[in-house]
Residue frames as qw, qx, qy, qz and C-alpha x, y, z in Angstrom:
[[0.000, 0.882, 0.472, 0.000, 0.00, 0.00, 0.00],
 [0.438, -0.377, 0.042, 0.815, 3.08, 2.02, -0.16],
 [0.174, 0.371, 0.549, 0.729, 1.67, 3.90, -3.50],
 [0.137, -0.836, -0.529, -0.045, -1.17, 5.99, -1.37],
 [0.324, -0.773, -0.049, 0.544, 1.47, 8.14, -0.08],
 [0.247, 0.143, 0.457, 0.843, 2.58, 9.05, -3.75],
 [0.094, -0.704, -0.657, -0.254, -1.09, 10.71, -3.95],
 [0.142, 0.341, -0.130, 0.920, -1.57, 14.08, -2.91],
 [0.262, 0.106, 0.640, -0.714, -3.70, 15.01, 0.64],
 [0.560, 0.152, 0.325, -0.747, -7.00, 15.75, -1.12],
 [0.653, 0.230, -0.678, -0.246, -6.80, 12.05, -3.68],
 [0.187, 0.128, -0.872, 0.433, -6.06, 10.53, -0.52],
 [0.185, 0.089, 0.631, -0.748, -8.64, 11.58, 1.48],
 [0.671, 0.338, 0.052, -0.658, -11.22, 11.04, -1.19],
 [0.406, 0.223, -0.886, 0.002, -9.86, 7.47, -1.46],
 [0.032, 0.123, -0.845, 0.520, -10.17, 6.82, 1.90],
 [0.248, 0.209, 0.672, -0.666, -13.50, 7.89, 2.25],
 [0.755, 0.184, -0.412, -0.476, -15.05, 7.00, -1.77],
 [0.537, 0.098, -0.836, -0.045, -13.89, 3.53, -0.49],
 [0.031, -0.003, -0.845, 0.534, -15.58, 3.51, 2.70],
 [0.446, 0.226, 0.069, -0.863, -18.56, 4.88, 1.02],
 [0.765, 0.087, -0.476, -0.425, -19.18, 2.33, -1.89],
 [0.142, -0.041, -0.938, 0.313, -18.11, -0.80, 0.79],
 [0.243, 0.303, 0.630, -0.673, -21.10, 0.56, 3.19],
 [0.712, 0.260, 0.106, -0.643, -24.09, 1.70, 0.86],
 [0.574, 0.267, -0.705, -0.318, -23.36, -1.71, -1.61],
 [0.133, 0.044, -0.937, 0.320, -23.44, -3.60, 1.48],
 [0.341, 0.359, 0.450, -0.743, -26.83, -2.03, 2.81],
 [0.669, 0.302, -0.009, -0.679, -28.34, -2.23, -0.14],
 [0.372, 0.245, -0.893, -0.063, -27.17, -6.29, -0.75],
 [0.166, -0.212, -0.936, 0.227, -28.30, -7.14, 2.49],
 [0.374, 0.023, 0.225, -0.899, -30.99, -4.68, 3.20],
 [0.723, 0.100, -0.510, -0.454, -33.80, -7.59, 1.36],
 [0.665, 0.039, -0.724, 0.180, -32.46, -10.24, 3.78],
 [0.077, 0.112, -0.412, 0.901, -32.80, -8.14, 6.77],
 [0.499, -0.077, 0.033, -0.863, -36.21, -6.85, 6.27],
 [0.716, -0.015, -0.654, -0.245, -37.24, -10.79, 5.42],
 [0.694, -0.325, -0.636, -0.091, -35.99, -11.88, 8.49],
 [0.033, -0.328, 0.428, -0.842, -36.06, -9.24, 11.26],
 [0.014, -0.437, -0.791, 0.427, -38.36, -9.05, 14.26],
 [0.040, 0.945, 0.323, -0.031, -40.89, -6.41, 15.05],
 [0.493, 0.695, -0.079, 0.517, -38.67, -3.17, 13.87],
 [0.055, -0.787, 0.348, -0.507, -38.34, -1.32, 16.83],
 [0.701, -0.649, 0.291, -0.051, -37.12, -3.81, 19.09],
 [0.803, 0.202, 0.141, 0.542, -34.75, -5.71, 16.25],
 [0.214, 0.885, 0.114, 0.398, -33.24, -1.62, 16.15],
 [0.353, -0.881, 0.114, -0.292, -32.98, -1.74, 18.95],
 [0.766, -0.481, 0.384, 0.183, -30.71, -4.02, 19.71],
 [0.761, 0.393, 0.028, 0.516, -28.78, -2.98, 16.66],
 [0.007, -0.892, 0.087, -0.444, -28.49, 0.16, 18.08],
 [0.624, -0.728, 0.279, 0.048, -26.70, -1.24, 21.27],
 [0.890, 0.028, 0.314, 0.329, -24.45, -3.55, 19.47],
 [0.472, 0.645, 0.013, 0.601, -23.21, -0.50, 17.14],
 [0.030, -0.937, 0.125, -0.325, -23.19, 1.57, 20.22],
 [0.752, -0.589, 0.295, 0.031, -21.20, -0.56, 21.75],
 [0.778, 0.315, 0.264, 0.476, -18.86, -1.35, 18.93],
 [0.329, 0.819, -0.007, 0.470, -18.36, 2.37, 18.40],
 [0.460, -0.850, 0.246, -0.072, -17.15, 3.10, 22.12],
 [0.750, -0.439, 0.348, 0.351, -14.45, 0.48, 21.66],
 [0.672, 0.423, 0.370, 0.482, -13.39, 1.23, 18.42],
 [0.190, 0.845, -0.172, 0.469, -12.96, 4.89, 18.93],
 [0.446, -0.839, 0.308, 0.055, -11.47, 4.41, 22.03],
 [0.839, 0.242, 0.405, 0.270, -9.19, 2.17, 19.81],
 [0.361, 0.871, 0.216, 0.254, -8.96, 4.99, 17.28],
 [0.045, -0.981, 0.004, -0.190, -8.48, 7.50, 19.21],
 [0.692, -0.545, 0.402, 0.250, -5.59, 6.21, 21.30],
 [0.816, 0.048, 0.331, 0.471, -3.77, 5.32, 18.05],
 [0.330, 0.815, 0.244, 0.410, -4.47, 8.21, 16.51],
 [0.338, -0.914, 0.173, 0.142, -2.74, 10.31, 19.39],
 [0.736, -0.395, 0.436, 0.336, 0.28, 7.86, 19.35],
 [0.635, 0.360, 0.353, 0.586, 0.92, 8.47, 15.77],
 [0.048, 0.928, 0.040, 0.367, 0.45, 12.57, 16.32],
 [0.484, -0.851, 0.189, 0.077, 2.53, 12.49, 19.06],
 [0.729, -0.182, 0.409, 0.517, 5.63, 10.56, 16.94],
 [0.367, 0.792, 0.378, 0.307, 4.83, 12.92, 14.36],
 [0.476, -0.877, 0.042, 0.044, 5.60, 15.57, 16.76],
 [0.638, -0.711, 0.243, 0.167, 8.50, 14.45, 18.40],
 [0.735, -0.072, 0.346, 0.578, 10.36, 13.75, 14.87],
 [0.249, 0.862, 0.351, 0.269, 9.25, 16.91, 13.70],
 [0.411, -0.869, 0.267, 0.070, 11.35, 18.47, 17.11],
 [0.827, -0.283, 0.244, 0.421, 13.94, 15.80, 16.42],
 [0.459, 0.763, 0.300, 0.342, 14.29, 17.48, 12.92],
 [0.031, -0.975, -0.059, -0.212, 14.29, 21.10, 14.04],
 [0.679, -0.698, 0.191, 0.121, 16.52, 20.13, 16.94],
 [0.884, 0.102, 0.336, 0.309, 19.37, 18.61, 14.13],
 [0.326, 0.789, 0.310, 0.418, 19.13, 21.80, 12.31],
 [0.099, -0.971, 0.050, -0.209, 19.95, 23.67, 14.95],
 [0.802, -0.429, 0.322, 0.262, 22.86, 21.55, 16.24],
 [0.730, 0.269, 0.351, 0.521, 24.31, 22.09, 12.99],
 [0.250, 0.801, 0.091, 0.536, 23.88, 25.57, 12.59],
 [0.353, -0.922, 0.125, -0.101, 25.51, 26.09, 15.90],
 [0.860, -0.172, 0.353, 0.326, 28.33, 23.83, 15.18],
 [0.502, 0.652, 0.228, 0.520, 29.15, 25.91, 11.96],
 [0.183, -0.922, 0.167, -0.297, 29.09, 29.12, 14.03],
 [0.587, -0.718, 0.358, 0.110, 31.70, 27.87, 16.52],
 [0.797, 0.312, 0.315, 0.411, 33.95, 26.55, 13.33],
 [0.207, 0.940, 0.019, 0.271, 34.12, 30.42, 12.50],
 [0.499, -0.829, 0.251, 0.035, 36.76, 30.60, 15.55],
 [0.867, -0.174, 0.284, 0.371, 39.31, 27.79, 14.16],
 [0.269, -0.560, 0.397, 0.676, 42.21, 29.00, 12.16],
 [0.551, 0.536, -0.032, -0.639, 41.26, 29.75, 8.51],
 [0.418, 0.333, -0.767, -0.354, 43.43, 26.45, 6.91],
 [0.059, 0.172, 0.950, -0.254, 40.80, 23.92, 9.16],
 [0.314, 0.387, 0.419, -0.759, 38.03, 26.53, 9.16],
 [0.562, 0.390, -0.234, -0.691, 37.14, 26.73, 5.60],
 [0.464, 0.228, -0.807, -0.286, 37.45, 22.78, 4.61],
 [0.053, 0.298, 0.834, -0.462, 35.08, 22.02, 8.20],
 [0.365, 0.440, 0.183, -0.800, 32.53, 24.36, 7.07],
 [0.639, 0.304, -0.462, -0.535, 32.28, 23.66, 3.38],
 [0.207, -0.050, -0.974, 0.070, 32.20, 19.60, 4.89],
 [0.034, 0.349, 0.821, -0.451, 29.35, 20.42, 6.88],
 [0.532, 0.363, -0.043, -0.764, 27.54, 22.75, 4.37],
 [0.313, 0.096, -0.916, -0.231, 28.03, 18.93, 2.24],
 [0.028, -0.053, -0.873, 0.484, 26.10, 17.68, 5.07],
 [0.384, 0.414, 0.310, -0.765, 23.29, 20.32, 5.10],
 [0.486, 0.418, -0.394, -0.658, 23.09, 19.95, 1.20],
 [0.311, 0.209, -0.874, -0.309, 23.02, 16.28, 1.31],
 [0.173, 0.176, 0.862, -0.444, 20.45, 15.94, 3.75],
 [0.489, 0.510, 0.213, -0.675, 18.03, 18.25, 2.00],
 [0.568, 0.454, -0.466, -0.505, 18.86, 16.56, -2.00],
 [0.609, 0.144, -0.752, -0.208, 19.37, 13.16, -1.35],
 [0.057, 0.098, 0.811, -0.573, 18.03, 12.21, 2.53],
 [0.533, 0.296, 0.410, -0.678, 14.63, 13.70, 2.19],
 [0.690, 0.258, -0.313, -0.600, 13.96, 11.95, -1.30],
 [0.367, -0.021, -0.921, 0.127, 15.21, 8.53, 0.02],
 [0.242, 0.136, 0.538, -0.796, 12.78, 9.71, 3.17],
 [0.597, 0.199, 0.140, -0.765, 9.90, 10.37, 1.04],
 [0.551, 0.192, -0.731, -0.353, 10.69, 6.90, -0.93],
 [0.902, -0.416, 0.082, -0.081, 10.00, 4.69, 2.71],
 [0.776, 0.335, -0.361, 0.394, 14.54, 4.44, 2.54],
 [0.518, -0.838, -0.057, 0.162, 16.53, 4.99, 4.80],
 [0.410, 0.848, -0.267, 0.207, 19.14, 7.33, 3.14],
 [0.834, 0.090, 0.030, 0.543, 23.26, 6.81, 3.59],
 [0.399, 0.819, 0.140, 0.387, 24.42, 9.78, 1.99],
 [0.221, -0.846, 0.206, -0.439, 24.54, 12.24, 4.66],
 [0.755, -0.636, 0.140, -0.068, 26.09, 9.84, 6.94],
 [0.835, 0.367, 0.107, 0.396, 28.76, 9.50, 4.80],
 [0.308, 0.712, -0.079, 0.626, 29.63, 13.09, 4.87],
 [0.549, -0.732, 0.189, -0.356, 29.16, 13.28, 8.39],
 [0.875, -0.246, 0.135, 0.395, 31.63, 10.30, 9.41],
 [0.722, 0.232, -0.072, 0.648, 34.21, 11.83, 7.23],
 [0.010, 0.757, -0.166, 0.632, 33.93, 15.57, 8.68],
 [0.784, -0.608, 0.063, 0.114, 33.66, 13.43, 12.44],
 [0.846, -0.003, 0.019, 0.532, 37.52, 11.91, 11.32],
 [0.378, 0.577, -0.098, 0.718, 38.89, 15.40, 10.29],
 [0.373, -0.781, 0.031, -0.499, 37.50, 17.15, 13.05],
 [0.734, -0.673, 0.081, -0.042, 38.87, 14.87, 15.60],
 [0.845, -0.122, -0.006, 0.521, 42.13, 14.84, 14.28],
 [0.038, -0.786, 0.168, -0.594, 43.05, 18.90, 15.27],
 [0.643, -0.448, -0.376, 0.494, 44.76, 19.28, 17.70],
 [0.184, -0.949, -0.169, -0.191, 44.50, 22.76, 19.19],
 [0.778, -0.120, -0.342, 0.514, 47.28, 24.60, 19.51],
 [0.068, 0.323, -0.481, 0.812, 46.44, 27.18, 22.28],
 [0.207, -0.089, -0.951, 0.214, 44.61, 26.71, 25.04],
 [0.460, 0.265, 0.296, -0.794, 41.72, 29.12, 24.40],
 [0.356, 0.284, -0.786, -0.419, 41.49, 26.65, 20.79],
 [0.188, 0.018, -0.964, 0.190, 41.33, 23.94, 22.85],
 [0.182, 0.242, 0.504, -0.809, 38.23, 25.12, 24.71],
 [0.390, 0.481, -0.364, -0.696, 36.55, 26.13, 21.47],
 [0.416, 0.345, -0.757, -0.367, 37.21, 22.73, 20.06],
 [0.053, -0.002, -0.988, 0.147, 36.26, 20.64, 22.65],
 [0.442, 0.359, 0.405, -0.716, 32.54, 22.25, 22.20],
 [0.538, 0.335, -0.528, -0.565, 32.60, 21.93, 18.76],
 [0.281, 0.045, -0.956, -0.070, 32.95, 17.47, 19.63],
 [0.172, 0.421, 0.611, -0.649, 30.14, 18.14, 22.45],
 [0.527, 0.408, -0.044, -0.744, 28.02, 19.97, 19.34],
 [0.465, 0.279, -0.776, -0.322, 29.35, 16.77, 16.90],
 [0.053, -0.040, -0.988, 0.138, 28.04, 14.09, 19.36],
 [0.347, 0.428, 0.591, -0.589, 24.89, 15.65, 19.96],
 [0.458, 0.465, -0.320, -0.686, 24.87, 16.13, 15.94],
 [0.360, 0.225, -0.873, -0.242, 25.46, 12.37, 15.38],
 [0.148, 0.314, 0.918, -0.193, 22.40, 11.22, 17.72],
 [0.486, 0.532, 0.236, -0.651, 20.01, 13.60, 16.73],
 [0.387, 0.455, -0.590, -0.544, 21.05, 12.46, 12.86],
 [0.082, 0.132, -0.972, 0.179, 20.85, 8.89, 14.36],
 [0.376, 0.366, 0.556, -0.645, 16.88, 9.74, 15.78],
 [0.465, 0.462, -0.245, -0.714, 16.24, 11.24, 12.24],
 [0.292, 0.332, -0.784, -0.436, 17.33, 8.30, 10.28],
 [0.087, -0.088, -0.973, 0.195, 15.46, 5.63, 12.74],
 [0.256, 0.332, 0.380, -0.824, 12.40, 7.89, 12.87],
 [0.536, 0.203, -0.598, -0.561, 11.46, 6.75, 8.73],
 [0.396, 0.042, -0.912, -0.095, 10.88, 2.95, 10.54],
 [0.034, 0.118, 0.708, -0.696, 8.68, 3.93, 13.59],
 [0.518, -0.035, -0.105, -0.848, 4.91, 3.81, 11.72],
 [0.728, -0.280, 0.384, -0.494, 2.31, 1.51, 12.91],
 [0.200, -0.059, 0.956, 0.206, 2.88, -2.36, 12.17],
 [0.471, 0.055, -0.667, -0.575, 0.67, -4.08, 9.86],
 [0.329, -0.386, -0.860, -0.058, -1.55, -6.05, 12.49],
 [0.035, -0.544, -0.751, 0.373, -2.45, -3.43, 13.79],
 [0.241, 0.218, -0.229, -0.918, -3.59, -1.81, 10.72],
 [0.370, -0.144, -0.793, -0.462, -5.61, -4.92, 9.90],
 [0.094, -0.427, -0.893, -0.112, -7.15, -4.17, 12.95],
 [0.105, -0.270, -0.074, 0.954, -7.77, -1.14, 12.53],
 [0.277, 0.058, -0.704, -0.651, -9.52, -2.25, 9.21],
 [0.279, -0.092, -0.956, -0.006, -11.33, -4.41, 10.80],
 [0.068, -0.319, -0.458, 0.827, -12.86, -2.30, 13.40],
 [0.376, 0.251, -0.066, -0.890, -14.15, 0.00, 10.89],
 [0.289, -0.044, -0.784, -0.548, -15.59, -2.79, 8.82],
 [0.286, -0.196, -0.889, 0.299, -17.45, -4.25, 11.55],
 [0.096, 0.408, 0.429, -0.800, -19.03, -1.00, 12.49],
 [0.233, 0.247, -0.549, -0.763, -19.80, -0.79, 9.07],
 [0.247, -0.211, -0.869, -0.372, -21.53, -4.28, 8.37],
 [0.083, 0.382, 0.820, -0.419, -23.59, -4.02, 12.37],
 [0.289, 0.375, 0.276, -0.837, -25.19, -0.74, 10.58],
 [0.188, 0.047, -0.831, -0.521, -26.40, -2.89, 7.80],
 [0.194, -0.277, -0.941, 0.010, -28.88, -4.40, 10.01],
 [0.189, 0.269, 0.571, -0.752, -31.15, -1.85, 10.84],
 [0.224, 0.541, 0.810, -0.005, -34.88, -1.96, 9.88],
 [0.090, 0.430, 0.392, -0.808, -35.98, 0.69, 8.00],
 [0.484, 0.655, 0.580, -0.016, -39.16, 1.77, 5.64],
 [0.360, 0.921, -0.022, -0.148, -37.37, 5.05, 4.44],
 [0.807, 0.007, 0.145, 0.572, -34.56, 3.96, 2.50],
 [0.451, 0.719, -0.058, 0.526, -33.35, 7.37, 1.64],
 [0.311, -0.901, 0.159, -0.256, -32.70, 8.08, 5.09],
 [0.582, -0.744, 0.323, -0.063, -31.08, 5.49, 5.61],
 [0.595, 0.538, -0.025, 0.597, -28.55, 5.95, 2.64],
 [0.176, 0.831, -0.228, 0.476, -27.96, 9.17, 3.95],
 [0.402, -0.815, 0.357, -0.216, -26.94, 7.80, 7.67],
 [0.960, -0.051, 0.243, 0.131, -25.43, 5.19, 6.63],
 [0.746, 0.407, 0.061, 0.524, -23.10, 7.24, 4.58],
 [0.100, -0.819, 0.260, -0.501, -22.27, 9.66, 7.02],
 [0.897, -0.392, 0.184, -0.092, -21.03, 6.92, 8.96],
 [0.824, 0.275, 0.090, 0.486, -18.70, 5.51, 6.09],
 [0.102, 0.870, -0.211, 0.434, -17.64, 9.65, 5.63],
 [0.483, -0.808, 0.246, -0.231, -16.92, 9.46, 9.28],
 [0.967, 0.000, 0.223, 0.119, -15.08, 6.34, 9.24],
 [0.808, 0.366, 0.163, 0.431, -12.83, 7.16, 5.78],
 [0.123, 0.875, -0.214, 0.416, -11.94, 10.78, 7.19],
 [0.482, -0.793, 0.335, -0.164, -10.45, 9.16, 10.52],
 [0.930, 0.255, 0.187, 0.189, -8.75, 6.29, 8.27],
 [0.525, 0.750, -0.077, 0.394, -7.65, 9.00, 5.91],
 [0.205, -0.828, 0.411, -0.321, -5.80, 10.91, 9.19],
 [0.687, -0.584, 0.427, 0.062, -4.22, 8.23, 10.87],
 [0.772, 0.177, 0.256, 0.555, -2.31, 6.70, 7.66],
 [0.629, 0.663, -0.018, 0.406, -1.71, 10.00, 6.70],
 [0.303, -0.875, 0.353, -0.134, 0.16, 10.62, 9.95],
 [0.856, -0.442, 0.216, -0.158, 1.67, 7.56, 10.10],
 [0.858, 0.036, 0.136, 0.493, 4.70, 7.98, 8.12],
 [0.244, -0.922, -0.049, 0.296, 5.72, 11.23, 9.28],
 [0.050, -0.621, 0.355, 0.697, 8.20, 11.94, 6.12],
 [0.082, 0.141, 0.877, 0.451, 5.81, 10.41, 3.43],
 [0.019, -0.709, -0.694, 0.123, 2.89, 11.55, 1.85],
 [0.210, 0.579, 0.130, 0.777, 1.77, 15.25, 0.96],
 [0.576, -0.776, 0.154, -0.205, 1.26, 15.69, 5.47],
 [0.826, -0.040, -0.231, 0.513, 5.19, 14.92, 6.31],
 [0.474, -0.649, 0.221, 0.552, 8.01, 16.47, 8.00],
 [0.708, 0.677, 0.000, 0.202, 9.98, 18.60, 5.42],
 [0.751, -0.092, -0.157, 0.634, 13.31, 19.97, 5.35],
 [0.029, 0.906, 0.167, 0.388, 12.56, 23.67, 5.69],
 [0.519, -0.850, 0.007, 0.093, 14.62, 23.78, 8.62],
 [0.729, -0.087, 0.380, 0.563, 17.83, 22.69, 6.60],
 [0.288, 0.795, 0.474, 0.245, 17.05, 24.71, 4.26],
 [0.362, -0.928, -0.094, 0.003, 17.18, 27.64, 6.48],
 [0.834, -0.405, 0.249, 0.280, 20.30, 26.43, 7.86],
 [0.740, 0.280, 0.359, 0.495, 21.73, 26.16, 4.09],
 [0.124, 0.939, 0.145, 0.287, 20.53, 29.68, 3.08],
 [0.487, -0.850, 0.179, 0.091, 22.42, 30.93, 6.36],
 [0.744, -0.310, 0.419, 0.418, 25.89, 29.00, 5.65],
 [0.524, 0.050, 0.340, 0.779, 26.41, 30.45, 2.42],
 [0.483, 0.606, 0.125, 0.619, 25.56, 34.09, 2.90],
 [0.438, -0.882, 0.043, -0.169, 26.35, 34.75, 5.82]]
């Protein structure tokens, strides 16, 4: 199902919820004939669809809803992890500015590599479902150079040993980023996720009723309801895929800054 996230927000979302539509009224109107044949009296067979759905819906949104945080909140927190990278990097450059000018300029223009390879060839491995190389390439080799200076006064020294304090905290936060592409929900428990809705779907199949346009119309405000809370949790749930991801604006930023300033 990896192809939905090629789709842009509003294709998506009118996937999610044309396919929850034609499932529900095709069902209703399949079984609706088989129903009516062998229901009870109406309002007590109603009734006890009406508990069974209402009791299906409490667990299923509480279901929902709980996942649905957990995937906003990882959203979130790689969204900070992001920001947080960006700035580690742009503060690491700035304290480069101090070293002597035959280390300074061949650290800097390594770690503008860095910036530039995260934003051209990280975020499109990102948006493929990869987990990208590239940058970590450039980043190991600018680690090796960097730790082999040796400061040689002892205000340098100072100076430098922040700069390895800015590089370690650059090389987990890059480390968060890269493991953050693998953290979206497993697959059983999207099927039952699937499942959930269907179920709520088929119980409203069974109710009894003489005006069938009405109950098209609540029956598909069900499905609606259903394919719009579908459509949000997958399209959080791979938080640099899709046309609702993390982007790289903050690199960006970062880049802009490093070469004209």
């Amino acid at each position: 199902m990896d192809w939905i996230y090629s789709l842009p927000n509003w294709l998506f979302f009118i996937f999610c919820c044309g396919t929850t539509l034609v499932v529900s009224l095709v069902g209703m109107v399949l079984l609706r004939p088989w129903v009516r044949a062998h229901a009870g009296p109406s309002a007590e067979h109603n009734d006890l669809v009406s508990y069974f759905l209402g009791t299906s819906g409490v667990i299923y949104g509480i279901l929902l809803g709980l996942v649905a945080a957990g995937v906003w909140s990882n959203f979130q927190t790689l969204s900070a992890q992001v920001d947080s990278e960006a700035t580690i990097t742009a503060a690491l450059y700035q304290d480069l500015a101090t070293y002597p000018p035959a280390y300074r300029r061949p650290y800097q223009r390594e770690l503008r590599a860095y910036v530039w390879s995260v934003i051209h060839q990280d975020w499109p491995a990102h948006h493929r479902g990869e987990v990208p190389q590239q940058s970590s390439t450039v980043l190991r080799s600018f680690k090796n150079h960097l730790f082999d200076f040796d400061p040689p006064t002892s205000r340098l020294r100072i100076v430098h040993e922040q700069a390895i304090n800015q590089l370690n905290e650059l090389l987990l936060a890059h480390r968060l980023r890269l493991r953050g592409n693998q953290t979206n929900l497993p697959t059983l428990l999207w099927w039952v996720i699937v499942l959930g809705a269907l179920i709520t779907v088929v119980i409203s199949w069974f109710f009894v009723s003489d005006d069938k346009p009405k109950q098209v119309i609540l029956t598909s405000l069900i499905a609606l309801l259903l394919g719009s809370l579908l459509f949000l949790t997958a399209a959080m749930d791979n938080p640099f895929r899709g046309g609702f991801s993390v982007n790289a604006s903050a690199f960006e930023s970062v880049l802009y800054e490093m070469v004209n300033y």
